[in-house]
DRENDO-1510 file (C-alpha; in Angstrom, 1 decimal, always signed):
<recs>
REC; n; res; u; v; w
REC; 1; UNK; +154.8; +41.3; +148.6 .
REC; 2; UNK; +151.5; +39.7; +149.7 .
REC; 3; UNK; +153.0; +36.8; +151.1 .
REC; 4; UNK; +154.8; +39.0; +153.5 .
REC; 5; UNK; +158.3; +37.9; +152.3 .
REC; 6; UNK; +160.8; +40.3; +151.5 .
REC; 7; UNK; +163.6; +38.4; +150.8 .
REC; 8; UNK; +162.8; +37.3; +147.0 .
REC; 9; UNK; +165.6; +35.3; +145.2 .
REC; 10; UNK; +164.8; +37.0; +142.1 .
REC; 11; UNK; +164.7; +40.6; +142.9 .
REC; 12; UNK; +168.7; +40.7; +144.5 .
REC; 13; UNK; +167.7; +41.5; +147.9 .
REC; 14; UNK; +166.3; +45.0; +146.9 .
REC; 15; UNK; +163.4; +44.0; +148.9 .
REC; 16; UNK; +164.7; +43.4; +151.8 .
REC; 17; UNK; +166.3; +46.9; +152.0 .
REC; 18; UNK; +163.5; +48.1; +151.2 .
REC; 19; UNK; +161.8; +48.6; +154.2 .
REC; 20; UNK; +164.7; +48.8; +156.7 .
REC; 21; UNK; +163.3; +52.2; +158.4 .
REC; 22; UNK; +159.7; +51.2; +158.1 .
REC; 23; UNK; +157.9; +48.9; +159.1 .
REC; 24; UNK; +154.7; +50.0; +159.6 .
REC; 25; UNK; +154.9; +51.1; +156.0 .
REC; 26; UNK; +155.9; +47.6; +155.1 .
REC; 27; UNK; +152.8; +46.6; +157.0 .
REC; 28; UNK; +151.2; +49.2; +154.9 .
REC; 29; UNK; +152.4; +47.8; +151.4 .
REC; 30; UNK; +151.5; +44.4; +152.6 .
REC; 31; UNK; +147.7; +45.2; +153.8 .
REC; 32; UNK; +147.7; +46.8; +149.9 .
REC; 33; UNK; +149.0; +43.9; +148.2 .
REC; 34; UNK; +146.4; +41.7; +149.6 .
REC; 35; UNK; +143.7; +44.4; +149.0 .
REC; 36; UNK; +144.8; +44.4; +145.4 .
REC; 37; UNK; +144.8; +40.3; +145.1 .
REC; 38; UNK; +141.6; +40.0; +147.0 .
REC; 39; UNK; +139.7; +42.4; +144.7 .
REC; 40; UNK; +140.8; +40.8; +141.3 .
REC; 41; UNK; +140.2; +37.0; +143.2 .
REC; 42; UNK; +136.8; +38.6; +143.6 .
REC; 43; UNK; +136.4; +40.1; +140.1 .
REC; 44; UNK; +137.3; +36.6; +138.9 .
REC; 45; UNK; +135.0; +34.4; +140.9 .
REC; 46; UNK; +131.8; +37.2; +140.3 .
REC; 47; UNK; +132.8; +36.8; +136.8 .
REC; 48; UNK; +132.5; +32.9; +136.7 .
REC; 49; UNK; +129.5; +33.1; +138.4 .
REC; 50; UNK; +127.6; +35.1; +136.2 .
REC; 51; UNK; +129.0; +33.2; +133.4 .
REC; 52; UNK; +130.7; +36.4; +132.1 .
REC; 53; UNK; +134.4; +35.2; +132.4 .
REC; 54; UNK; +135.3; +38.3; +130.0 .
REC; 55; UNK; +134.7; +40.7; +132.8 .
REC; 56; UNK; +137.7; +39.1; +134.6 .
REC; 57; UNK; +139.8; +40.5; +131.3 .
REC; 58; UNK; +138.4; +43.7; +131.1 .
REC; 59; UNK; +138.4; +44.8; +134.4 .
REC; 60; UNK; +141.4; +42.9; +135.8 .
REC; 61; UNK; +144.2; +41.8; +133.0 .
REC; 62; UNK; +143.3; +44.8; +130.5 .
REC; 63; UNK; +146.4; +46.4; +131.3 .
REC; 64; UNK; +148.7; +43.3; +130.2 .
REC; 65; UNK; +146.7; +42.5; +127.0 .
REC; 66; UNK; +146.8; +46.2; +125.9 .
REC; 67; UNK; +149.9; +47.4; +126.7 .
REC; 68; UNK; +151.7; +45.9; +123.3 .
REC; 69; UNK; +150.6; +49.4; +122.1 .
REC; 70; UNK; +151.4; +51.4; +124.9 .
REC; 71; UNK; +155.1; +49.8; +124.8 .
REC; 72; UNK; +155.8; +50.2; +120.9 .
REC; 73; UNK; +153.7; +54.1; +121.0 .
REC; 74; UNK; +155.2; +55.2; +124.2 .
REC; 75; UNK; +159.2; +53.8; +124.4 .
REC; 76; UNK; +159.7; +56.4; +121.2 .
REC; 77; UNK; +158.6; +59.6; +122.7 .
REC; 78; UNK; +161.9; +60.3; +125.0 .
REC; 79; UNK; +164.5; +57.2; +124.6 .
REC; 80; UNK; +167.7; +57.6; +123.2 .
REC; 81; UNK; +167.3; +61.9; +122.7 .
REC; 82; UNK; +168.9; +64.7; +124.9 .
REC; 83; UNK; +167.6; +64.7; +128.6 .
REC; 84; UNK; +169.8; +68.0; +129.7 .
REC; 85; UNK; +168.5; +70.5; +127.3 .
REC; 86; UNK; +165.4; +73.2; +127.8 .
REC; 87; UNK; +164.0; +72.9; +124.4 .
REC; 88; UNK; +161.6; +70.0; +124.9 .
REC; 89; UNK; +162.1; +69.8; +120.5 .
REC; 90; UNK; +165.4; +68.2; +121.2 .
REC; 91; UNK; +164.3; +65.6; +124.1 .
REC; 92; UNK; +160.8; +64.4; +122.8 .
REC; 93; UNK; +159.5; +62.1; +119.8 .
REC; 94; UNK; +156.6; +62.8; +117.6 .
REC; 95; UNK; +155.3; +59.9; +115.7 .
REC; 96; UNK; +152.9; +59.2; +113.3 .
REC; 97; UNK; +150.6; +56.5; +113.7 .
REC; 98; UNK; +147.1; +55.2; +111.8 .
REC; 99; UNK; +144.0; +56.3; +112.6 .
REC; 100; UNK; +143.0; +53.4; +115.0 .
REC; 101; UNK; +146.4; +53.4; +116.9 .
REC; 102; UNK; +146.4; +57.2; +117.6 .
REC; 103; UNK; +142.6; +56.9; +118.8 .
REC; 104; UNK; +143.4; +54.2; +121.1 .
REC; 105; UNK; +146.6; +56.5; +122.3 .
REC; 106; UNK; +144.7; +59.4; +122.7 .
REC; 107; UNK; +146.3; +61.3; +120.5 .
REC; 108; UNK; +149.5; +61.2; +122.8 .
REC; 109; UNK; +151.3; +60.2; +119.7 .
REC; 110; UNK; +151.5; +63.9; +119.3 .
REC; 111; UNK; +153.8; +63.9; +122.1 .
REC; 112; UNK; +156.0; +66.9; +121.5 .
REC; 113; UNK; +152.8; +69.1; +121.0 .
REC; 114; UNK; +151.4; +67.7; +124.0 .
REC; 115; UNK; +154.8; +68.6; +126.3 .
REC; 116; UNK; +155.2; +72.4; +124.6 .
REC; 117; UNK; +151.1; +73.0; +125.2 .
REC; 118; UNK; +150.1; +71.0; +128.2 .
REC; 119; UNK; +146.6; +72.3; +127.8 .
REC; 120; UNK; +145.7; +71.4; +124.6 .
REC; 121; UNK; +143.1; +68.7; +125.2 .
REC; 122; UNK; +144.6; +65.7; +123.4 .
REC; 123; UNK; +141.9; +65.5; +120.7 .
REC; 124; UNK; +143.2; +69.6; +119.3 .
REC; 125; UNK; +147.2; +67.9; +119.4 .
REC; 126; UNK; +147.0; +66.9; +115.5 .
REC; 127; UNK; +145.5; +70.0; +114.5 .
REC; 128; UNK; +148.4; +72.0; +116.9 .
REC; 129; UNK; +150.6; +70.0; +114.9 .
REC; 130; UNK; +149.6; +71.7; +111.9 .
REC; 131; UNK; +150.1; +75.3; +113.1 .
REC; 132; UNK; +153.0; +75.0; +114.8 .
REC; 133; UNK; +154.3; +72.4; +112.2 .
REC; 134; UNK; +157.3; +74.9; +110.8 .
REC; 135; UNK; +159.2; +75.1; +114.3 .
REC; 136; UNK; +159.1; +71.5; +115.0 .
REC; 137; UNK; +161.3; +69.0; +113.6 .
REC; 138; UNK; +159.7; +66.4; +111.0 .
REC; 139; UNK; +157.6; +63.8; +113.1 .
REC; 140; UNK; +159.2; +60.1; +112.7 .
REC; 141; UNK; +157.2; +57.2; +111.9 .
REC; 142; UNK; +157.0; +54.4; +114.6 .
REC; 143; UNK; +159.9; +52.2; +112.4 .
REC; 144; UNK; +162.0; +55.6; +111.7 .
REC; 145; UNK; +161.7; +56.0; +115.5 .
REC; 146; UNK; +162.5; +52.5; +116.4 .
REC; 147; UNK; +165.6; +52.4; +113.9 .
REC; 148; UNK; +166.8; +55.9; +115.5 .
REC; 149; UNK; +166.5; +54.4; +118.9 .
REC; 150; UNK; +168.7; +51.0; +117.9 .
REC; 151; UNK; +171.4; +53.3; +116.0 .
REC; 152; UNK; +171.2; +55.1; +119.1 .
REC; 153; UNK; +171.7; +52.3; +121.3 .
REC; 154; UNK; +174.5; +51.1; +119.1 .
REC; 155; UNK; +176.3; +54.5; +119.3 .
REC; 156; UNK; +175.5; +54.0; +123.1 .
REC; 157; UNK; +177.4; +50.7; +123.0 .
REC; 158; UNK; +180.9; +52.5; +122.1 .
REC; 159; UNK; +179.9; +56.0; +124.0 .
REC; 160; UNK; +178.1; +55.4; +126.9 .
REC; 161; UNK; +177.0; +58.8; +127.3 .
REC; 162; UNK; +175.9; +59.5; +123.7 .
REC; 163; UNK; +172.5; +61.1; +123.1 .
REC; 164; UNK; +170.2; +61.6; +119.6 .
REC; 165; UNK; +170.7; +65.2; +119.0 .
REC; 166; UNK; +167.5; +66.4; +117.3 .
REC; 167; UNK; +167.9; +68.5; +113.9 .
REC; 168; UNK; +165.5; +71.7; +114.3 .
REC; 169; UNK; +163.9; +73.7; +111.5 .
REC; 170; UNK; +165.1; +76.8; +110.7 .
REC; 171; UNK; +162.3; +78.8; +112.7 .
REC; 172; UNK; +160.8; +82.0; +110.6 .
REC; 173; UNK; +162.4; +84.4; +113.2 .
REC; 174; UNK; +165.8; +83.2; +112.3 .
REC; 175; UNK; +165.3; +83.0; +108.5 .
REC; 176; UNK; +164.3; +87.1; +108.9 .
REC; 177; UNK; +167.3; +88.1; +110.9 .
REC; 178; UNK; +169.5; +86.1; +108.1 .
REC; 179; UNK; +167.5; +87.7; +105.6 .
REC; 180; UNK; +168.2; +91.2; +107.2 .
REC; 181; UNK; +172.0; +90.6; +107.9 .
REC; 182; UNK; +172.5; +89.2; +104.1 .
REC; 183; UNK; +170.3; +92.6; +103.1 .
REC; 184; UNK; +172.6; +94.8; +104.9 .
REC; 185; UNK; +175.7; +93.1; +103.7 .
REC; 186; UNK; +174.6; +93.0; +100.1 .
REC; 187; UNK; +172.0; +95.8; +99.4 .
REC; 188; UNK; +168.4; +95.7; +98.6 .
REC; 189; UNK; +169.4; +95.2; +95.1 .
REC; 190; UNK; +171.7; +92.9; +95.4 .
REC; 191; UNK; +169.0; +90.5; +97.5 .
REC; 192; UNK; +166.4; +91.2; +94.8 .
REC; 193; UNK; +168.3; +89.5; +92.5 .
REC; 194; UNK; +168.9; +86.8; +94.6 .
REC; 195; UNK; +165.1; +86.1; +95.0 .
</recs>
């Protein structure tokens, strides 16, 4: 996009569609290309020159050397599960991770916590966890997520339009009405001798 040349072998032409109605906002997009490659030229060479050259990977290629753990944490938290449904329990991942990992996620790991309270700071999502752990489904580990995203992927294969259906606990509200409704079928006495 720097080099002012829309019409990119690789990317099928998408490019140059892409500004069909606009070009001053392909001017635009062009001005901030070489803005972008000018600054992390610059980052390099000041780098070099104060014999720093770790700067240069810190400030300008962090994002490619640490986003291995971004790509195996993240992908989990909403691939393969239901995208049509209300209850975010059915359409988002929790994972467990170690110590290090989820420091270095920021707790995000804690993902289905973090969509159902969005202001819970992300430090508090763990110990969210813990009191609303009875009306959330059992967090996956990172394999047990992987492996449900390839047999959902597989399923996908045959039934394109397949989607991991979540399994949801029993929530304590439910478990009282049933309780009630087998009481008043049965009899207190009977359900006494049930417990």
């Amino acid at each position: 996009m720097a080099t002012d040349r829309f019409n990119h072998p690789y990317f099928s032409n998408w490019d140059v569609h892409l500004f069909d109605d606009a070009p001053v906002g392909r001017q635009h997009s062009v001005r901030w290309a070489r803005l972008v490659l000018d600054f992390h030229t610059g980052v390099l060479i000041f780098a070099l020159l104060i014999g720093q050259p770790i700067l240069f990977f810190i400030i300008s290629l962090h994002h490619f050397i640490g986003n291995w753990l971004w790509y195996f944490v993240g992908a989990p938290m909403h691939c393969g599960l239901r995208s049509d449904v209300p209850d975010f329990r059915k359409c988002v991942r929790t994972i467990t991770l170690d110590p290090i990992s989820e420091f270095l996620y920021w707790h995000m790991n804690w993902h289905l916590e973090n969509h159902m309270f969005a202001a819970v700071p992300c430090y508090n999502l763990p110990k969210l966890h813990q009191v609303v752990a009875d009306d959330m489904p059992k967090p996956r580990t990172m394999f047990g997520a992987w492996k449900e995203m390839r047999e959902t992927y597989r399923k996908q294969l045959e039934h394109p339009t397949y989607e991991c259906d979540t399994r949801l606990p029993v929530s304590k509200k439910e478990k009282f009405e049933r309780e009630e409704k087998l009481e008043a079928a049965l009899g207190t006495e009977s359900l006494e001798m049930v417990h």
